[in-house]
C-alpha positions in Angstrom: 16.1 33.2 -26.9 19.2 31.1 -26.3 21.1 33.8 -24.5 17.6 34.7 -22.5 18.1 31.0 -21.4 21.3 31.2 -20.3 21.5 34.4 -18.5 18.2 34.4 -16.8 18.8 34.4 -13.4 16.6 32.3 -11.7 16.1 29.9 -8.3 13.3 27.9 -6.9 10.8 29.8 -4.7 11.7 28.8 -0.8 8.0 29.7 0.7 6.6 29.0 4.3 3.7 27.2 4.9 1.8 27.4 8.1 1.6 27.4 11.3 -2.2 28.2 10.2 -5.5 26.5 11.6 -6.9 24.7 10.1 -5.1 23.8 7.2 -1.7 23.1 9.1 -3.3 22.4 12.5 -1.8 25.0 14.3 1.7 24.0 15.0 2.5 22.4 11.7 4.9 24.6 9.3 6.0 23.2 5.7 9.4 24.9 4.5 8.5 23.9 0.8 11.0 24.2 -1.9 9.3 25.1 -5.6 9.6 25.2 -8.8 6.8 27.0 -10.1 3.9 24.8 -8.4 5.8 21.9 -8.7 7.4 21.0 -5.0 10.9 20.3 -5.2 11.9 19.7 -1.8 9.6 19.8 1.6 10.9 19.9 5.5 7.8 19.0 8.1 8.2 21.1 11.1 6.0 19.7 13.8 6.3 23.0 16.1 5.7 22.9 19.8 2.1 22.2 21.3 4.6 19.7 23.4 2.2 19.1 26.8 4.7 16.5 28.4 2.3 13.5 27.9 4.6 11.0 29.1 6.6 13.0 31.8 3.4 13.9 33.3 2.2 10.3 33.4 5.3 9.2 35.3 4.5 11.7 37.9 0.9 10.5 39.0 -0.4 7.3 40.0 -1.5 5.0 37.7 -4.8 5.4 37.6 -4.5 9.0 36.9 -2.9 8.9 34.1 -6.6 8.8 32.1 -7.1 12.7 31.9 -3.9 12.5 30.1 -5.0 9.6 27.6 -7.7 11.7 26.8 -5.5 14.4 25.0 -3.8 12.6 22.8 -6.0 12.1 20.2 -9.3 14.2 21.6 -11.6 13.1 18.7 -11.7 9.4 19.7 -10.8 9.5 23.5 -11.7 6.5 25.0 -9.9 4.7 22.0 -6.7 6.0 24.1 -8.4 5.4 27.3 -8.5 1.9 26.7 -5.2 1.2 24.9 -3.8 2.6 28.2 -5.7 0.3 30.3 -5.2 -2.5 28.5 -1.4 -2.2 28.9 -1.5 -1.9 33.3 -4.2 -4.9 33.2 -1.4 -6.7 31.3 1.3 -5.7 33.8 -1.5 -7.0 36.5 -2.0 -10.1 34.8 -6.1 -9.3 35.4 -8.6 -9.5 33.3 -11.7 -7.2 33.1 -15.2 -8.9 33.3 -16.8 -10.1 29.8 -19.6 -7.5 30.1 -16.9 -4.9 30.2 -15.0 -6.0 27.5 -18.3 -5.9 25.2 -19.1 -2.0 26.5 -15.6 -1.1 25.8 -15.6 -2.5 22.4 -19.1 -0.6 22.0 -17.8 2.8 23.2 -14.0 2.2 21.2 -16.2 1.7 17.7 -17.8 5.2 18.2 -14.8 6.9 19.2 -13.8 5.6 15.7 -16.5 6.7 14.0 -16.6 9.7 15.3 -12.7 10.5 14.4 -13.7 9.4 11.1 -16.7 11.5 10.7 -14.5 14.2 11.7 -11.5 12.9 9.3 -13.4 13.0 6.3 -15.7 16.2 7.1 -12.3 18.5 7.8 -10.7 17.2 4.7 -14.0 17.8 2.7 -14.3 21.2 4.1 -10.5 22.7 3.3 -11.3 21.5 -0.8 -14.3 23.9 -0.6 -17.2 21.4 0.3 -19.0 22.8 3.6 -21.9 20.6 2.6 -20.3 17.4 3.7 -18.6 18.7 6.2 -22.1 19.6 7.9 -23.8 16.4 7.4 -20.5 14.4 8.8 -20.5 17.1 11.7 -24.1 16.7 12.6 -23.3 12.4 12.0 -20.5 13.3 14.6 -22.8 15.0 17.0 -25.1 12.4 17.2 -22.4 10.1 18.1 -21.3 12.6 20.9 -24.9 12.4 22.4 -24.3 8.8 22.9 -20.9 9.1 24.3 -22.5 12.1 26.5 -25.4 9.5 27.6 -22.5 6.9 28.1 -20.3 8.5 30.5 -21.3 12.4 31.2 -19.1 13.5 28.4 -18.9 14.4 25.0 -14.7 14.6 24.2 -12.5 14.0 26.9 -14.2 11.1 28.1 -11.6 9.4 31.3 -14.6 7.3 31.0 -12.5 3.5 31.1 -11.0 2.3 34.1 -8.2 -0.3 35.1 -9.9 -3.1 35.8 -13.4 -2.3 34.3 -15.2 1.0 33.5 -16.9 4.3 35.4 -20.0 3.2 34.9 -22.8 1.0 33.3 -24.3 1.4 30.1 -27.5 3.7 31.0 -30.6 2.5 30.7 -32.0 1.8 27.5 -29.1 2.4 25.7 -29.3 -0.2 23.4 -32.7 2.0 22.7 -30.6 4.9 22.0 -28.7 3.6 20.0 -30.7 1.7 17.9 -32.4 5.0 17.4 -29.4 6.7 15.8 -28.7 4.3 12.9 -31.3 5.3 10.4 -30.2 8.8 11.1 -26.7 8.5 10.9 -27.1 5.9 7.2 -28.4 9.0 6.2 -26.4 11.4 6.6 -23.5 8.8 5.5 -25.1 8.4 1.9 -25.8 12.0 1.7 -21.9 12.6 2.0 -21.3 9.2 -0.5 -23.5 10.8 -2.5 -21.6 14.4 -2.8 -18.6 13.0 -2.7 -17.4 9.8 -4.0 -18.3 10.1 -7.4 -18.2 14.4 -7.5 -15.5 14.9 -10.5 -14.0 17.7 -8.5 -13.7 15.6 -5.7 -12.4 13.1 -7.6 -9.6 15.3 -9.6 -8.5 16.6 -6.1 -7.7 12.9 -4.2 -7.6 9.9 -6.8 -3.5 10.2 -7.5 -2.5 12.4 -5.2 -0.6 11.7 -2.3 0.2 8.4 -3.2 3.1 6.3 -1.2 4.0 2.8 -2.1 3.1 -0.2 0.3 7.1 -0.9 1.0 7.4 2.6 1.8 4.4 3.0 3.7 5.5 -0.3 5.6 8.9 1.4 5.6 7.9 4.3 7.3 5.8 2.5 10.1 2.3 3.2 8.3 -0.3 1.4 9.9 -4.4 1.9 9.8 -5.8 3.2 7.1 -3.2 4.8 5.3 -1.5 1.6 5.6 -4.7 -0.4 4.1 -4.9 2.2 1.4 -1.9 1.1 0.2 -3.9 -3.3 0.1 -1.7 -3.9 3.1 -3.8 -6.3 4.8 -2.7 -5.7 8.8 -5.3 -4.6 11.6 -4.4 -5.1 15.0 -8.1 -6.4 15.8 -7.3 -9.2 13.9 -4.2 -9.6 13.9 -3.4 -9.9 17.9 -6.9 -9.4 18.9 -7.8 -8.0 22.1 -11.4 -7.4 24.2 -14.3 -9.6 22.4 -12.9 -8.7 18.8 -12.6 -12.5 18.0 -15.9 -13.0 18.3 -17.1 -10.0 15.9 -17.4 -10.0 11.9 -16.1 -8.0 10.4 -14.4 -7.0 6.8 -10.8 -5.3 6.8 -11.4 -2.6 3.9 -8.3 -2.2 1.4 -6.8 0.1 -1.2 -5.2 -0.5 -4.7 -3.1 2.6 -5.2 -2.4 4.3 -1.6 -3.6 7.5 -2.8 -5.8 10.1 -0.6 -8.9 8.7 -2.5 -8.3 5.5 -1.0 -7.6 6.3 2.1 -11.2 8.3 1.9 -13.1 5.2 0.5 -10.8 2.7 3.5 -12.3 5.1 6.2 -15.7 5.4 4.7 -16.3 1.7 4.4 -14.7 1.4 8.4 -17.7 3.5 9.7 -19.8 0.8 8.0 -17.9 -1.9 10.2 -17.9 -0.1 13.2 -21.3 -0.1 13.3 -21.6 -3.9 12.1 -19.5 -4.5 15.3 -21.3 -1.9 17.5 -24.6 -4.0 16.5 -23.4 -7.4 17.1 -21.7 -6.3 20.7 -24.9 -4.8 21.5 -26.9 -8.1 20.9 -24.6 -10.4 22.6 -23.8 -8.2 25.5 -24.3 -10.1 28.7 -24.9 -9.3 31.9 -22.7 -8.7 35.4 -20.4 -6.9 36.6 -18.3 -4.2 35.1 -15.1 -4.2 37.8 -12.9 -7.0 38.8 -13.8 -7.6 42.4 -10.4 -6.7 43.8 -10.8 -2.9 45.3 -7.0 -2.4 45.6 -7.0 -2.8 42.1 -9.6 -0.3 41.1 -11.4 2.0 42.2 -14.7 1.5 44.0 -17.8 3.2 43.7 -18.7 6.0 45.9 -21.7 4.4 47.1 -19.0 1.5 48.5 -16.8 4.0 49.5 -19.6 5.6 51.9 -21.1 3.1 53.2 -18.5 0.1 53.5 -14.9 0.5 55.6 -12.7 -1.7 53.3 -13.9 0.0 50.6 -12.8 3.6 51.9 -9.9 2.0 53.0 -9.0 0.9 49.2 -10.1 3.7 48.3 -7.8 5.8 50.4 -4.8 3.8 49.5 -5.5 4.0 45.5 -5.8 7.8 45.8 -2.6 8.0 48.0 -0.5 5.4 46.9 -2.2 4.4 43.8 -2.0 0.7 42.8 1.2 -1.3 42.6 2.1 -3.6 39.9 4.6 -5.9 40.0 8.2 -5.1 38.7 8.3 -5.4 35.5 7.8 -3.6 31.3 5.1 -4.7 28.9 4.0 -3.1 25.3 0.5 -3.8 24.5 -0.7 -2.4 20.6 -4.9 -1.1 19.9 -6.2 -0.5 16.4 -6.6 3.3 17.2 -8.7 5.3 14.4 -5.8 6.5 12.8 -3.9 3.0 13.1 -1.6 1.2 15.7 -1.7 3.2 19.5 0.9 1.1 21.8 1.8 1.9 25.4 5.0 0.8 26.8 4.8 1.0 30.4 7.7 0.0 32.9 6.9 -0.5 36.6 9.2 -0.5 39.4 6.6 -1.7 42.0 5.9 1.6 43.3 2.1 3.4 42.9 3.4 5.6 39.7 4.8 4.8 36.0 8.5 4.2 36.0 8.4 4.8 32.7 5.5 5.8 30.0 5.9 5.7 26.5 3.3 6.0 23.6 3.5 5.0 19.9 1.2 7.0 18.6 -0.3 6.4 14.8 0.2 9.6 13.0 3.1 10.3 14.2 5.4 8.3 11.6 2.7 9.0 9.1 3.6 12.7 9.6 7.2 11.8 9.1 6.5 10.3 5.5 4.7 13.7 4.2 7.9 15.0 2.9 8.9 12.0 1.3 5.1 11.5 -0.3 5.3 15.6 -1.5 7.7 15.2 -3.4 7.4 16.0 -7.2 3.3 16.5 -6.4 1.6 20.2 -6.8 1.6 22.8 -4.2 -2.5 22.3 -4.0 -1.9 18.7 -3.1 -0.3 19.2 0.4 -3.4 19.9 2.1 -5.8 16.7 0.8 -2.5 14.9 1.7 -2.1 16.5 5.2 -5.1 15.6 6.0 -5.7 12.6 4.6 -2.5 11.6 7.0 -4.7 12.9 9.8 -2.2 14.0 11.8 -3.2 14.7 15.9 -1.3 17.5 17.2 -2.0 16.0 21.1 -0.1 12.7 20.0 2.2 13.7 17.6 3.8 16.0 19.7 3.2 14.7 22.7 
């Protein structure tokens, strides 16, 4: 047996993993290193869905640049929309009305619900459990109805503005929604239910995936995989932004930074979101939506038709697009998936100078390979997409 030992010839298994859908997310390839089903070494490969986010913001005017917002991460558009917007009103130095600022916090909390319903659902369906994933689906569609009420669209929303928003909230709305909440508590403890406490469930998240909170703080986690880990940072509160000063809220935290925490962190953030959507929803007040200054955004067709300095504005904004002042600024959301920053740089004329994005996942992706180390083969996935990493931001 000794002599077996010695002159055995053996090596670790190199395998390739991806680029598959949807376990990988279609670009994604792991070059894993094993030994046996033990991984030994793992290289993230990111692939190319590359769409030239930035470049292609820097060639359009300002206000065009929300088609683009929309594809980074498409399961909670308007959460990009308004990060983006937020940024040029800061190079502006303008403000958007306080009715707006309540319907943007309204529509950013179901983008984030939604990208949570769709987190947890995907993640439930590639460990075998299609049940969930159908109740959190259908939760999801119901959101989508609002959003489609909202704005005229279910995904890709370009619904925010600079300087306000495309439109009002509909008519009865608040109706609407209201409507949707038994519905949705539902279908949430129907998936607590399945889930939380299901053994297999259990065996496949609680210790798996785990990082440290210096790591994670090392690596630039932020959102929930961050608050897995009992970080206590979320940009709401920390340098709030919109109305969110005036909300309560709880800031849901981990123990162990494992994928079961980071399911129970997002799980318990669906329950806030909706805590804030109600209490925006009460104290909404009225007015208007748009800062009065047409050159600033863009006025409303029935202005635009029927009053000269409006189609003037108009014409110019289309045209030349807006002008901010010379100057850079970085303003930081609380995204679904954790910080989203823009870094914009004007020049003074109607486009970007410069456009840069910090997206969330993208240096969560960059930990996986650090975080897979020493785990089993069948952990990758529960960790991948616990991570939740967006192809559209990552590689942007």
């Amino acid at each position: 047996m000794a002599d077996l030992k010695e002159n055995l010839h053996t090596e670790h298994l190199v395998l390739n993993m991806g680029p598959s859908h949807p376990a990988t997310h279609g670009t994604v390839k792991f070059l894993i290193t094993l030994d046996g089903e033990t991984i030994v070494d793992s290289v993230t490969e990111i692939g190319y869905l590359h769409r030239g986010f930035e470049k292609m913001c820097e060639s359009v005017t300002w206000a065009s640049v929300f088609p683009y917002t929309d594809r980074l991460n498409y399961c909670s558009a308007i959460m990009n929309n308004i990060g983006y917007a937020l940024a040029v009103e800061k190079l502006l130095d303008i403000e958007c009305t306080e009715r707006c600022q309540y319907i943007r916090v309204v529509s950013n909390e179901l983008a984030r619900i939604s990208d949570h319903y769709t987190n947890i659902a995907a993640a439930a369906l590639e460990l075998g459990a299609l049940t969930a994933f159908i109740y959190f689906v259908e939760a999801r569609e119901i959101v989508w109805d609002l959003l489609e009420k909202l704005c005229g669209a279910r995904l890709t929303s370009s619904y925010i503005r600079i300087g306000g928003l495309m439109c009002d909230l509909p008519p009865g709305f608040d109706d609407d929604l209201k409507a949707t909440y038994p519905k949705l508590d539902d279908l949430f403890d129907d998936v607590d239910k399945l889930l939380t406490k299901n053994r297999i469930f259990l065996d496949r998240m609680r210790d798996t995936g785990v990082i440290s909170r210096e790591d994670a703080i090392s690596f630039g986690f932020t959102g929930p995989c961050l608050r897995a880990c009992g970080v206590d940072f979320d940009v709401r509160k920390a340098h709030p932004y919109l109305v969110y000063d005036r909300m309560d809220f709880d800031i849901p935290l981990g123990t162990t930074g494992d994928n079961f925490d980071r399911y129970l962190v997002r799980m318990e953030e669906i329950k806030q979101s909706l805590k804030i959507i109600k209490q925006a929803m009460k104290d909404m007040p009225e007015g208007p939506i748009n800062v009065e200054n047409p050159y600033l955004r863009a006025p409303s067709k029935q202005d635009v038709y029927t009053r000269m300095e409006e189609m003037i504005a108009h014409f110019k904004m289309v045209i030349e697009g807006l002008k901010p002042p010379v100057g850079e600024v970085y303003f930081p959301t609380e995204a679904a998936n954790g910080e989203l920053g823009f870094y914009l740089v004007s020049d003074g004329g109607g486009k970007p100078y410069k456009c840069r994005v910090r997206p969330p996942s993208f240096t969560m992706t960059s930990a996986v390979d650090h975080i897979m180390k020493g785990q089993m083969l069948a952990d990758l996935i529960p960790t991948f997409d616990m991570i939740n990493m967006i192809g559209g931001e990552c590689d942007r």
